[in-house]
C-alpha positions in Angstrom: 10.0 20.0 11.1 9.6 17.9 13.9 9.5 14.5 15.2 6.8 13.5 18.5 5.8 9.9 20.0 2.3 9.1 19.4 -0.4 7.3 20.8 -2.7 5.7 19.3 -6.4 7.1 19.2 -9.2 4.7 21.0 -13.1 6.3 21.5 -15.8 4.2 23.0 -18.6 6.1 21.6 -16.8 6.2 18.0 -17.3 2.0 18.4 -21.1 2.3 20.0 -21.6 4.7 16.9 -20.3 2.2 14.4 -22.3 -0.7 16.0 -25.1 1.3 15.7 -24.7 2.5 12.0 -24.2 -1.3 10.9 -27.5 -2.4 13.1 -29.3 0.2 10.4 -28.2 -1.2 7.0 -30.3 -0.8 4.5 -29.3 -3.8 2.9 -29.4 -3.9 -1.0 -31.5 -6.9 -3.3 -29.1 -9.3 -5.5 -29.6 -11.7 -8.2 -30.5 -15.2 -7.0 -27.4 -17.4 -7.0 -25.2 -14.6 -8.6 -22.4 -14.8 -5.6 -19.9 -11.7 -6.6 -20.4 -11.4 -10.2 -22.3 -8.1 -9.6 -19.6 -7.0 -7.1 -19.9 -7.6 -3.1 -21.5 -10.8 -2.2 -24.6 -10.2 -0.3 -24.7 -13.3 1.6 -20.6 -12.6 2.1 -21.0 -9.0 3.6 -24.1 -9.9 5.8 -22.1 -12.3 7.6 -18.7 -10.2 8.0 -20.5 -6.8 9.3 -22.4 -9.3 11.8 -18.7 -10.1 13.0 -18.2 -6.1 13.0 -21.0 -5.3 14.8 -21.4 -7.9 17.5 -17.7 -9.3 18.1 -15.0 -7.5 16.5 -12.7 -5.9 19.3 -11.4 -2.5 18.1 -10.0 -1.8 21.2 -8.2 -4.8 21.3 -6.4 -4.2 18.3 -5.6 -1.1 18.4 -3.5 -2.4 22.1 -1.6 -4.8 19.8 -0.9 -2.2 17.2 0.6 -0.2 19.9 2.9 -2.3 20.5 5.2 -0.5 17.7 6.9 2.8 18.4 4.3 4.9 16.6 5.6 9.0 15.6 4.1 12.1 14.1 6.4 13.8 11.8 5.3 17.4 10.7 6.6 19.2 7.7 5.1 22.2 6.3 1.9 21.8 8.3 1.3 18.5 7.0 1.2 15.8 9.8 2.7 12.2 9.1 2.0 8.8 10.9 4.6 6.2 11.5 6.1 3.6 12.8 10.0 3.1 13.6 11.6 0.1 14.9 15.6 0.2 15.3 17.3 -3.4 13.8 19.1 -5.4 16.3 21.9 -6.5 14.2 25.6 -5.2 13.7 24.8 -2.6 10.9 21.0 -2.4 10.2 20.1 -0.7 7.0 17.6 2.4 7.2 14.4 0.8 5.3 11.1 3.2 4.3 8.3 0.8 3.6 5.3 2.2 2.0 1.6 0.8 1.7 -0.9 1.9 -0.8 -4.9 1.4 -1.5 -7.2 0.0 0.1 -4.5 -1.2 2.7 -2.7 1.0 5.1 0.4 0.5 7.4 -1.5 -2.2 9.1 -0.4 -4.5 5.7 3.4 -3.9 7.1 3.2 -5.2 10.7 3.9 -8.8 10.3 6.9 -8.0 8.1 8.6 -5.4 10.3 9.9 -8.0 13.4 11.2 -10.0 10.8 12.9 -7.4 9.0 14.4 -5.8 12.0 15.2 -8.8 14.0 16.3 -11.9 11.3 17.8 -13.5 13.9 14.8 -14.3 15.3 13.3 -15.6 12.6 15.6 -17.8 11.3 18.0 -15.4 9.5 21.5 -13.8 9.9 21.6 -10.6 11.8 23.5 -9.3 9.2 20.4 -8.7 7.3 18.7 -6.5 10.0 16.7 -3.0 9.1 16.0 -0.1 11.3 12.1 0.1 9.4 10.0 3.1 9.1 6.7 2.7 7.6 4.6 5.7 7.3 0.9 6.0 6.7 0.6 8.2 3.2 -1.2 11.2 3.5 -4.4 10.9 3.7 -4.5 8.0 5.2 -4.3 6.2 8.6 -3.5 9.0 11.3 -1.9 11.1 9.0 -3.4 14.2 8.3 -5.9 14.8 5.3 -4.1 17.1 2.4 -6.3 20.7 2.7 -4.6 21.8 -0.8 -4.1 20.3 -4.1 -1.4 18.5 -5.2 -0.5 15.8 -3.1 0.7 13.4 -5.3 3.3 10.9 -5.2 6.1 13.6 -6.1 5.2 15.5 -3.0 4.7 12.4 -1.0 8.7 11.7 -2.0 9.8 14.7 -0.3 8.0 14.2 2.4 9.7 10.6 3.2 12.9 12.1 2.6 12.8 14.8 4.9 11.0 12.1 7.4 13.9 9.9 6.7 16.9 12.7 7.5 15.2 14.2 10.2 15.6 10.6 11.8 19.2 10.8 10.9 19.3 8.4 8.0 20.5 10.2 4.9 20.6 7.3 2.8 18.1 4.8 2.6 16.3 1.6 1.1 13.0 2.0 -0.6 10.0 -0.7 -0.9 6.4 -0.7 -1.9 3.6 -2.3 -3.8 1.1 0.1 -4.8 1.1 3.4 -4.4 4.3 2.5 -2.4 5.8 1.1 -5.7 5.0 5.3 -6.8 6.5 6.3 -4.3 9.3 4.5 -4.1 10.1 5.1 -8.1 10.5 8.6 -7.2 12.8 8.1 -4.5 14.9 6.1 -6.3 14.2 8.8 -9.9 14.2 12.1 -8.2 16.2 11.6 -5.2 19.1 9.3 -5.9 21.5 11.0 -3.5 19.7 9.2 -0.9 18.7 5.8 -2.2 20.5 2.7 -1.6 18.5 0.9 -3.5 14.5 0.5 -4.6 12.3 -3.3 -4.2 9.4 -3.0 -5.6 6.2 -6.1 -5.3 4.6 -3.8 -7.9 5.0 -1.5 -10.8 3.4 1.3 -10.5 -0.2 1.7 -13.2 0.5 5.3 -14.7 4.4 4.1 -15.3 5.1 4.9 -18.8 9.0 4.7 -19.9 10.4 7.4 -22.5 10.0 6.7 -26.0 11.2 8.2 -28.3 10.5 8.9 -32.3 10.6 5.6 -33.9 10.9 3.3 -30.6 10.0 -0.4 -31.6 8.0 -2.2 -28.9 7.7 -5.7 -29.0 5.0 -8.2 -29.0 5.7 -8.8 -25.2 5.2 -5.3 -24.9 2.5 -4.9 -27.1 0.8 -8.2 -25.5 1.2 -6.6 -21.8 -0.3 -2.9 -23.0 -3.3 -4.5 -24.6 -3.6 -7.0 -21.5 -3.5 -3.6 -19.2 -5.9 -2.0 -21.4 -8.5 -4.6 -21.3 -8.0 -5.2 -17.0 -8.5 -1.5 -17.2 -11.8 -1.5 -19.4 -13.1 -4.7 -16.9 -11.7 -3.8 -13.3 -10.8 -0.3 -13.4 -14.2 1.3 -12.7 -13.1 2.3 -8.9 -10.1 3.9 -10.2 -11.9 6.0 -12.6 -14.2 7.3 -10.0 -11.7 7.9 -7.8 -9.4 9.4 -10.3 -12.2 12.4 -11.3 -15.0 11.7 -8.9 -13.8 11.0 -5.5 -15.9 13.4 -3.5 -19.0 12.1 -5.1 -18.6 8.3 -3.9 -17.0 10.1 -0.3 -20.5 10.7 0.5 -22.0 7.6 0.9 -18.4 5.6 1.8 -18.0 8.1 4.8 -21.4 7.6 6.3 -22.4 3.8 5.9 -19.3 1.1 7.1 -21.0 -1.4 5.1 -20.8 0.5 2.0 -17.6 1.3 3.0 -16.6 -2.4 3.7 -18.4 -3.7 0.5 -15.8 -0.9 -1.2 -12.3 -2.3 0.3 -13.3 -5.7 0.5 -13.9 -6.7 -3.0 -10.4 -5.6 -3.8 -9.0 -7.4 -1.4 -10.5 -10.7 -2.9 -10.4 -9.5 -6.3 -6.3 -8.7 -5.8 -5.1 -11.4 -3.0 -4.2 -15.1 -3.9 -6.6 -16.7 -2.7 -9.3 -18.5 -5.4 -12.3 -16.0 -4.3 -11.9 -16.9 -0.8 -11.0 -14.1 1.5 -10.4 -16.4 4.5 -7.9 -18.4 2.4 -5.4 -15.5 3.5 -6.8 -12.9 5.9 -8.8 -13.6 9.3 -12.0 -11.5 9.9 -10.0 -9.5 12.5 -7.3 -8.6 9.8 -9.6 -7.1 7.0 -11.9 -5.1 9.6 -9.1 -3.8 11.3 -8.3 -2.3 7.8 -11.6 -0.9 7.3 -11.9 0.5 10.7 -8.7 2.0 10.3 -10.2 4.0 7.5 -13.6 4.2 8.9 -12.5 5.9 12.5 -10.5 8.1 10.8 -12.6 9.1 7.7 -10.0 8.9 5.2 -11.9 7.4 2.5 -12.2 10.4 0.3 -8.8 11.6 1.1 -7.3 8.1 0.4 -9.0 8.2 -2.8 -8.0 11.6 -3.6 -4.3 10.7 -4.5 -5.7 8.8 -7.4 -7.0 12.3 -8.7 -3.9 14.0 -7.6 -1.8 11.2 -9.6 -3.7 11.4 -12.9 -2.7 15.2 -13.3 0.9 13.7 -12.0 1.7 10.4 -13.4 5.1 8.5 -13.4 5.8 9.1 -17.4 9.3 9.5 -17.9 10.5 12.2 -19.5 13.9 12.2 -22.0 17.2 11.2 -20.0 15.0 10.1 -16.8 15.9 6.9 -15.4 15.8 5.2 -12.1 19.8 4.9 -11.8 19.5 3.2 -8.7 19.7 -0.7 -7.9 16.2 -1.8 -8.5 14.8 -5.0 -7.1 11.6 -6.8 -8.3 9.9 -9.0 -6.9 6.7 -10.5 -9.0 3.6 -12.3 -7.2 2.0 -14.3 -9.5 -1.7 -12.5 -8.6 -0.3 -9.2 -9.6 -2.3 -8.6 -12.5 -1.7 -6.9 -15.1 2.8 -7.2 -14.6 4.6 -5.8 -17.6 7.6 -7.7 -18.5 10.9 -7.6 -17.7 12.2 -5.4 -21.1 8.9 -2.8 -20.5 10.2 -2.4 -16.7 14.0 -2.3 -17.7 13.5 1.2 -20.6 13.0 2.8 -17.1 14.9 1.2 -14.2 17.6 -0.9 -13.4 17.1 -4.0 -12.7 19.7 -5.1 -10.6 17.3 -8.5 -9.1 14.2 -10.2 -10.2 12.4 -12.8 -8.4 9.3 -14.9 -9.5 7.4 -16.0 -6.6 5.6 -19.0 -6.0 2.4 -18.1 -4.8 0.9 -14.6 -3.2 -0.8 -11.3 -4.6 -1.7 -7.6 -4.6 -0.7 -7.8 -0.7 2.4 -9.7 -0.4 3.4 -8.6 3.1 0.0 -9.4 4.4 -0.1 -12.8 2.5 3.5 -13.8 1.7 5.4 -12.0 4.6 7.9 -15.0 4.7 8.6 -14.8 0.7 9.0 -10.7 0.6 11.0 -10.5 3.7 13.5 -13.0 2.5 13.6 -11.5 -1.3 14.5 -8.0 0.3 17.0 -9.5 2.4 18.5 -10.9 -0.3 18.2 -7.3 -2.7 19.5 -5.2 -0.4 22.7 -7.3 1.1 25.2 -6.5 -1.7 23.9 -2.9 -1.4 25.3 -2.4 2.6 
């Protein structure tokens, strides 16, 4: 195990090569008038890889992303992205912050002065993290799994020998997404070292133990037939990538605007903001996202830990519990969000906060709300 600084990657003739790629689109025909009822927006994604290929600066924001401490963590030949920034207040409280898909660690950076320096930003210094926020495997500038079984299990054991090798044996937890995942089994399998878990999200395979007989109730049964019919109308990409992910790798690895048509929907079909992208992201924002993946051609690999996770879901088994203070913050976008009594057979719910306004990428789009509801989790928890 070990623990090295790391700078981040820039290559000139990666950019030219993109630039070149999107000047050769073969762009598909659409329906007249049909806007994204078919899926990407033809008019939408003409205009944004436009902005890709003739103004977006990758160079430019990869200089303001380095303006975190990045580190490479490597554990059993697996290589591990992220970023660590020490809290300036009196006692800061070790925080892991984990992202999911199609985001990346790049949904985190607005959040992580705010969390480490409160004082700053109009909080008490009291509240202050030291934050670590790694990129998942297979993602970012972590390495790409060579072996099976990388799930979100795995992925748990990784964080928590990431987290002691930086000397913090016990921690917070928070995610949405695949961080929500990852965070449950911190806070299920690895106790000893959790504080406490917030979640912005509850995590799609969660199924809580039930036993012979079990009533559920129409809340329940309202939210399971709710997910079941999102599932049947949005879930397509998540079926693919959950048994086909090498297929679609092919044609998402070699054409960005396939690629960007792929993230890109989700972003507007998940965020807050009325089928209008720029209603919460700049240009700069989402394409730094997709470059992200597109540099460092973890679009299959990303999409492999849905595969890994179907053959690993979070299903509960008899006596299993997350014991731990759990937090829950719900964005009103988040679609579909069991209720509180589905969430509370397998965690316990120690806060709940309704939010106002914000989605599937509440750091990204609500860093003000999230920030101040895990402030306000974890302070009886220090």
């Amino acid at each position: 195990m070990s623990v090295q600084p790391f700078s981040l990657p820039y290559s000139q003739a990666a950019v030219e090569d993109l630039r070149a790629r999107l000047a050769q689109t073969r762009w598909p025909d659409e329906i007249p008038s049909s806007g994204w009822e078919y899926g990407a927006e033809l008019k939408y994604m003409r205009r944004i890889c436009a902005y890709w290929k003739d103004q977006f600066d990758w160079k430019a924001q990869v200089e303001q992303m380095s303006r975190f401490h990045h580190f490479r963590y490597t554990d059993g030949g697996v290589g591990i992205h992220f970023i660590h920034e020490r809290g300036k207040g009196p006692s800061a409280l070790p925080l892991v912050i984990t992202h999911g898909w199609p985001g990346s660690f790049l949904e985190m950076l607005k959040i992580i002065p705010m969390l480490t320096d409160p004082a700053a930003h109009g909080g008490d210094p009291a509240d202050s993290f030291d934050v670590v926020v790694p990129s998942l495997p297979g993602y970012g500038f972590s390495d790409r799994p060579a072996q099976r079984g990388m799930n979100t299990f795995r992925i748990a054991e990784l964080w928590v020998g990431l987290m002691a090798e930086l000397g913090y044996r016990r921690f917070g937890a928070q995610g949405g997404d695949w961080g929500a995942n990852v965070s449950s089994v911190l806070g299920l399998r690895h106790r000893e070292h959790i504080v406490g878990v917030h979640l912005n999200y509850i995590p799609g395979s969660y199924l809580p133990y039930l036993g012979p007989g079990t009533a559920i109730s129409q809340d329940e049964q309202a939210f399971l037939k709710d997910a079941n019919r999102w599932e049947q109308d949005f879930g397509a990409y998540g079926h693919v990538q959950a048994t086909e992910p090498q297929t679609v790798a092919y044609a998402l690895n070699d054409s960005p605007a396939g690629l960007a048509a792929w993230i890109l929907e989700k972003f507007r079909d998940w965020a807050d903001c009325g089928g209008d992208l720029r209603r919460r992201f700049t240009d700069n924002e989402l394409l730094s996202n997709v470059t992200l993946y597109w540099m460092t051609q973890t679009i299959h690999s990303s999409c492999r830990l849905y595969y890994e996770v179907e053959r690993a879901p979070l299903h509960f088994q008899k006596g299993e519990y997350v014991s731990v203070p759990c937090g829950i913050a719900h964005f009103p976008k988040e679609d579909p969000f069991p209720p509180r009594c589905w969430i509370e057979r397998g965690y316990n719910i120690q806060h709940w906060a309704e939010m106002p306004s914000g989605g599937h990428f509440a750091a990204c789009e609500e860093p003000e709300l999230l920030v101040n509801d895990v402030r306000e989790f974890f302070r009886p928890l220090r």
